[in-house]
N, C-alpha and C positions, 0 to 999 in steps of 0.2 A: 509430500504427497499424501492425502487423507489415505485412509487403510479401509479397504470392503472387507467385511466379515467375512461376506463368503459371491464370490462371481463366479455362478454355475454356467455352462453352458447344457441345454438340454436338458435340464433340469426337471426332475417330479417329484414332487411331493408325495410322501409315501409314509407308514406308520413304520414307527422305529421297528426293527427287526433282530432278533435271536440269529445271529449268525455263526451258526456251526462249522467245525473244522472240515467237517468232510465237505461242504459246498463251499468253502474257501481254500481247502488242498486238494480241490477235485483235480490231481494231476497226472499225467502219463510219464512216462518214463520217455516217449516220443516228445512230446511237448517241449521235455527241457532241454534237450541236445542242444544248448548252446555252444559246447566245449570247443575251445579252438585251440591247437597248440602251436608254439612258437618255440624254434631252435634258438638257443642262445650260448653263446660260448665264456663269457667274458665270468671272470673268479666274481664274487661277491663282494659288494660295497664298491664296484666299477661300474662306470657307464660303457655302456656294446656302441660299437657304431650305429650313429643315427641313421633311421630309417630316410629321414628326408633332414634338411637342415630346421624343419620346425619339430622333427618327436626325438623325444631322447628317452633310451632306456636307462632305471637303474636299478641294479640287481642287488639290491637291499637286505643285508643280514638283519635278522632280526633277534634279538635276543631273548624276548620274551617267549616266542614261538618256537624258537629253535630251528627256523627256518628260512630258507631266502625267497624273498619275498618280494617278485619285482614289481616297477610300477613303471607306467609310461608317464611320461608329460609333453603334452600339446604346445608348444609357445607360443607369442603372437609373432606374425610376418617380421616385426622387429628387431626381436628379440635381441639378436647377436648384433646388432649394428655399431657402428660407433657411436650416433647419436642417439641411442637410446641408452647408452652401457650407465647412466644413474637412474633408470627410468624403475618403479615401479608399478607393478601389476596387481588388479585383483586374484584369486584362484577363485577356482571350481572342482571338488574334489566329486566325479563321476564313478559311480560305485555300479559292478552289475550283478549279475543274478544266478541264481541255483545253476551249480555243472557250470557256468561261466569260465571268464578270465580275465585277467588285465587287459588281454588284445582286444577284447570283444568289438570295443566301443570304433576303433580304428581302423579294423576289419568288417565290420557288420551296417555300421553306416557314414554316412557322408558327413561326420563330424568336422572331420580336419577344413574341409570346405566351408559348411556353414557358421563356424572359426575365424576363417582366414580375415575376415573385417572387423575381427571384436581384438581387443586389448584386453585379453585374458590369457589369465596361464590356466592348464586345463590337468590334474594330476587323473592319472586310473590306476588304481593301485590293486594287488592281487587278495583277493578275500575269501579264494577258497571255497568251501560250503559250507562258512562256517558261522553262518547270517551275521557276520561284524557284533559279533558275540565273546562274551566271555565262558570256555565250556563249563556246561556242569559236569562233565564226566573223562572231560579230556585235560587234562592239566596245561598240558603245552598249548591247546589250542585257545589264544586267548586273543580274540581278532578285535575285540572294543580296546581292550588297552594298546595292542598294538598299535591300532592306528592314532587314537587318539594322544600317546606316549613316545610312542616311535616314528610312526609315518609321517606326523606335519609337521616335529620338527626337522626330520631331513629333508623335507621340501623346502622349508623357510632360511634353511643353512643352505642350499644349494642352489638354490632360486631370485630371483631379485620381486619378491610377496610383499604385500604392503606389512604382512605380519599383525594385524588385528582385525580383528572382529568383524570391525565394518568393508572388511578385504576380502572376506569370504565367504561360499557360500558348501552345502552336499546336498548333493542328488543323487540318485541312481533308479534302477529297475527291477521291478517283483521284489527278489531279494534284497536287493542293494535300495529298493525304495521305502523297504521296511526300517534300512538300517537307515537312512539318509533320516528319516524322522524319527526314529528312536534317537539317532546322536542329536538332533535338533533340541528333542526335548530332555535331554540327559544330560548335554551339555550348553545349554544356552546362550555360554558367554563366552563359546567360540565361530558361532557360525551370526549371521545376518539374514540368508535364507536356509531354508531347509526343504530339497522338492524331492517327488517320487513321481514316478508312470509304472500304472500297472504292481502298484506294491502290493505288498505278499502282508499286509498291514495286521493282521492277526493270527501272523505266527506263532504268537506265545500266548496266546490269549481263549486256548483250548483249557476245561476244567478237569477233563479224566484223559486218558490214555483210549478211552475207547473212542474218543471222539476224533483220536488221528487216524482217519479211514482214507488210505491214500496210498499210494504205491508204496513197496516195502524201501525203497532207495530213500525217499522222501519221509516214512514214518522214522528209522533209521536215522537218517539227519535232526530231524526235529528233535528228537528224544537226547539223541547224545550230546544234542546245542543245550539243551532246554533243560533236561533232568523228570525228573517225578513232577504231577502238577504242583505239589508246595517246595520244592526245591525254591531255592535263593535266586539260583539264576534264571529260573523263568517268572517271577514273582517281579525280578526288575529290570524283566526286558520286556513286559505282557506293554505294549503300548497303550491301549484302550484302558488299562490300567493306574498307567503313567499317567497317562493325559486325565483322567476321570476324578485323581487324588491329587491331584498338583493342587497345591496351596493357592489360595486366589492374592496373595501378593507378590506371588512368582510370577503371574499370568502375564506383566509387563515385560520380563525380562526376556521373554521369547524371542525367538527367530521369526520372520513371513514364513509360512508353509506356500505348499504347492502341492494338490496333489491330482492326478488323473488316474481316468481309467475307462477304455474300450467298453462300450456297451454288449460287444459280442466276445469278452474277456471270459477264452475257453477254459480258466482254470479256475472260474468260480470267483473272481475277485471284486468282480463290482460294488457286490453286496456289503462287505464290510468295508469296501473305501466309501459308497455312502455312508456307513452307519458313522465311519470315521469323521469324514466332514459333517454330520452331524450334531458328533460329539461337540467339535470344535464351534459349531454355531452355539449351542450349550453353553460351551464357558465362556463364549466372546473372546475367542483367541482369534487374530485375525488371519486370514488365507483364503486362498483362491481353489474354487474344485470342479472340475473340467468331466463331464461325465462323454466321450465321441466317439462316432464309431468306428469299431477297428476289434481287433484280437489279439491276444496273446503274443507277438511276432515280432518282428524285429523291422517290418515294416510301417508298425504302430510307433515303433519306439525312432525310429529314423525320425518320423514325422514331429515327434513330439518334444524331441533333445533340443528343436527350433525354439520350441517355446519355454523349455527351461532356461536357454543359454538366453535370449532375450529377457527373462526375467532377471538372470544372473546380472547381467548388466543394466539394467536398470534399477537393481536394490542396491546394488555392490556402489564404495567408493571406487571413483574411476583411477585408471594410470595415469602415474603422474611422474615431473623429473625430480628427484630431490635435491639435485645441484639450483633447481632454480629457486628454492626457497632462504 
């Protein structure tokens, strides 16, 4: 399949822009109430009884974190069958957002539904607020090597994954869309796509401390992920960074991007996911950039999980039986 640079919908042409943190963390403390919580009983490194016979919880010690850290996984209608028991799957690692949770995505939209047809394993794993980050100031909190260390291989041990590259894809929202494309472009030579809605895409990518003008909950998180502006860990987590310094014979080994973002996006965000896509026309990286309308919500983001899981499946290697080879 040839690769478009870049397939906008709604699209305008505009002179590249200065995009400050406070018009990209223009945020409320109202705005992020995504928090959902979920009782759970079962000791750590066990699966809880399945919500239905397609989601399983696992309640995942972690050791780098010092924390348990669970995650859901979606299966396909299949899954458990007899005649699928050699069969593997691609994943979808669905990541979500500031004040979030593992439930979000199961709770908040009609995921498991617009699922139920695709031959995909779907993981959501718990990330805290800790933007899928390594802290600068938090030692235990170290949520990129977690996942990237801990979390896919306990999926890939527990799961029936194709277990490479061309198997996989991360996504997620605001937060989790930042992270979904930082680990794209951080980690190259594990993912196939890499998509976001509504990503928080210049979270680290503020120069002073004066420029995190933004609730204290939020300047707070930022700071304690990110450190001082020349600290280490926000130096190589700044995306627009990453992306801008990336070596031009790295530029093949990429992942497809994806990324959108609501035109009436309350939290300031439009602005730098244009500036992002872009960048991205810039280097000739290729990816798709969806500007539509919508806001901030979870009613954007229901809408929009259609069109990442579509694309998931159509970059991913498909399922397959391995007894038939």
């Amino acid at each position: 399949m040839p690769l478009n640079i870049s397939k906008i919908t709604h699209f305008l042409r505009y002179a590249r822009l200065c995009v400050p943190l406070s018009l990209a963390l223009a945020m409320s403390a109202t705005a992020l109430a995504q928090a959902q919580t979920q009782a759970t009983t079962a000791r750590a490194g066990q699966q809880t009884q399945p919500q239905s016979e397609r989601v399983e919880t696992i309640r995942f010690e972690s050791k780098l974190t010092g924390k348990v850290l669970p995650y859901n996984v979606l299966l396909p209608p299949d899954y458990h069958r007899a005649a699928a028991k050699t069969k593997r799957y691609p994943v979808l690692y669905l990541l979500h957002g500031l004040t979030g949770h593992y439930t979000n995505w199961l709770e908040r939209t009609r995921l498991a539904d617009y699922a139920a047809a695709q031959d995909l394993i779907i993981v959501m794993p718990e990330g805290n607020n800790g933007w899928y980050s390594d802290s600068a100031t938090v030692a235990a909190d170290k949520y990129e090597s977690y996942f990237i260390e801990e979390l896919m291989p306990d999926v890939e041990r527990r799961f029936r994954t194709h277990g490479a590259r061309d198997g996989r894809a991360v996504a997620g929202l605001s937060m989790g869309g930042y992270g979904a494309l930082k680990f794209g472009v951080k980690h190259p030579q594990l993912f196939s796509l890499a998509a976001s809605t509504s990503g928080a895409v210049s979270a680290a990518s503020w120069r002073t401390e004066d420029e995190v003008k933004t609730t204290p909950f939020i300047r707070q998180s930022l700071l304690q992920t990110f450190g001082a502006p020349d600290h280490p860990a926000k130096v190589s987590n700044d995306l627009f960074k990453l992306v801008r310094e990336l070596p031009s014979e790295r530029l093949a080994r990429l992942p497809y991007f994806y990324l959108d973002c609501g035109t009436e996006d309350s939290l300031g965000l439009l602005a730098p996911n244009r500036a992002l896509a872009d960048l991205f026309v810039e280097r000739k990286i290729p990816h798709e950039y969806r500007q539509l309308p919508g806001t901030h919500n979870w009613a954007y983001w229901d809408r929009q999980v259609r069109e990442i899981l579509r694309l998931t499946v159509e970059r991913l290697k498909p399922a397959s039986d391995t007894a038939a080879k």
